[in-house]
N, C-alpha and C positions, 0 to 999 in steps of 0.2 A: 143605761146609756142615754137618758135625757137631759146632761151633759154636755152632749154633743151638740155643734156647731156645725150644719153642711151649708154649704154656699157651691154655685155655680161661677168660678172666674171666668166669664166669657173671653176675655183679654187674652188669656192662657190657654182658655180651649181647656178646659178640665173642672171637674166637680173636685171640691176637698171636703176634707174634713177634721175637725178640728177639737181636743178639749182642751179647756181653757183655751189659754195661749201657745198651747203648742199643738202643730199641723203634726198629727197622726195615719193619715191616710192620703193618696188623690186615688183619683181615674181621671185619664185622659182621653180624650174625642175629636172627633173627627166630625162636622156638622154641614154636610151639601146642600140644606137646605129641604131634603125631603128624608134622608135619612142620617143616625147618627151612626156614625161607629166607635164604638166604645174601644179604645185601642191598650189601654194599658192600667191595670190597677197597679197599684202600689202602697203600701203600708210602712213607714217608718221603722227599718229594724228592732230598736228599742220599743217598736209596739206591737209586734206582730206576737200571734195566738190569743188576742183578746175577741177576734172577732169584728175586728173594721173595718176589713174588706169587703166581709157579707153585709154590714150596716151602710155603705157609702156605696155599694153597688142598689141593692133595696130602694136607699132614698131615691138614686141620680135617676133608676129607672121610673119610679113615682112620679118625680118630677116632669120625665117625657110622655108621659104617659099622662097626667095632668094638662100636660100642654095642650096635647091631642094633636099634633102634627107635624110627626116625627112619626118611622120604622126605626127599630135596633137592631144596627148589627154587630155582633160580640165578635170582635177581634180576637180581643183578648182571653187564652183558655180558661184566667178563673171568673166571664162572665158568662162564658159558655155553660163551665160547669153549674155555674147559680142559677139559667135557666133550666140547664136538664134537670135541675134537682127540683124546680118551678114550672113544670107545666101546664098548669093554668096560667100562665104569664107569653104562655107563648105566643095566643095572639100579637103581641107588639113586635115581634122578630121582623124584619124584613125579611122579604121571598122573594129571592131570583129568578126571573121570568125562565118558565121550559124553551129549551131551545132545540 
């Protein structure tokens, strides 16, 4: 998959993802400024079961996590499920204060 093209459209508010010239994947977000919420993965029908959903979730989280100043919070169930399956990763989650 090193192929692959991911870019951050900030304009859009969404990470994609790309081979060659054609867009294969997003996830969309949601960005407050201290945390993200990841709201919606999406894969191109004609491309889905190859596996770009777990690759463009992977990178976009790298990337916040790169950044260093961003919490994630997974909206969306298949980012959910990508950290439950990632527990080491969980530090970056946003935590809701006890009330």
């Amino acid at each position: 998959m090193s192929d692959l093209l991911f870019a951050d459209d900030k304009s859009a508010s969404r990470f994609t993802l790309h081979r060659g010239d054609d867009l294969v994947s997003v996830l969309d977000y949601r960005d407050d400024g201290r945390t993200i919420a990841l709201t919606r993965a999406f894969t191109i029908p004609t491309y889905r079961g190859h596996g770009y959903a777990a690759v463009i979730t992977e990178r976009a989280v790298d990337a916040i996590e790169a950044a260093g100043d961003r919490e994630i919070l997974p909206v969306c169930w298949y980012v959910g499920e990508w950290f439950d399956a990632r527990p080491e990763r969980a530090g970056l989650l946003h935590r809701r204060p006890a009330s």
